[in-house]
N, C-alpha and C positions, 0 to 999 in steps of 0.2 A: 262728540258723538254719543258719551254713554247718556248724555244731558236730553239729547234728544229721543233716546230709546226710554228714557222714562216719563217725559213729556207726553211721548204715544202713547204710552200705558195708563198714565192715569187719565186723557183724553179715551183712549177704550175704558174703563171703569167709569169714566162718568156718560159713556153711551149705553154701557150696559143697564145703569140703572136708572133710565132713559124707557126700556123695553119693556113692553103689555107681555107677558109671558102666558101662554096658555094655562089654564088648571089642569090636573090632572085626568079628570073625567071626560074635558074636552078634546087631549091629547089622548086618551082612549079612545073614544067616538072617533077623531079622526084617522088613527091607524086602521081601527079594527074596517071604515071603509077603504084606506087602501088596499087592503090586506082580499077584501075580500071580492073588490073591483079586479085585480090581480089575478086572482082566482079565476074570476068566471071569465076575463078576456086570455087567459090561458085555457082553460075547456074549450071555450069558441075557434082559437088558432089551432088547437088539438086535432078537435073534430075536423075543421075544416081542410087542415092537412091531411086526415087520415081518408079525407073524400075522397080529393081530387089524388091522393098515392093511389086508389081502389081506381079512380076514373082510368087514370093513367095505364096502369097496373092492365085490364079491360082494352086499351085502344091498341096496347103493346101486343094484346093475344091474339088481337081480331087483324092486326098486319103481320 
C-alpha cells in the first residue's frame, strides 16, 4: 500500500514538471480580465434586476 502511495507521488512530480505554467504578467492579464468581466456582468444583473423590481413594483400600484 505505502509502495503504491509513493509510486503516485513521484508519477504527480514527474506530471508536474511535465506543465507550461503561465508567467506572471500573463497570470495578471488574465485575472485582472476575469475580475473585470465579473464586474460589468454584475452591474448588468444589477440594473436589470433594479428594472424589472421598479417594473414590477408599477404593475403592483396600477392593480
Amino acid at each position: 500500500m505505502f509502495k503504491k502511495i509513493v509510486n503516485f507521488l513521484n508519477e504527480v512530480k514527474i506530471e508536474f514538471k511535465k506543465v507550461t505554467w503561465s508567467t506572471r504578467e500573463e497570470l495578471i492579464g488574465s485575472t485582472t480580465v476575469v475580475i473585470v468581466t465579473t464586474l460589468i456582468l454584475a452591474l448588468f444583473v444589477g440594473f436589470i434586476d433594479a428594472l424589472l423590481s421598479a417594473a414590477i413594483t408599477i404593475i403592483f400600484r396600477i392593480f
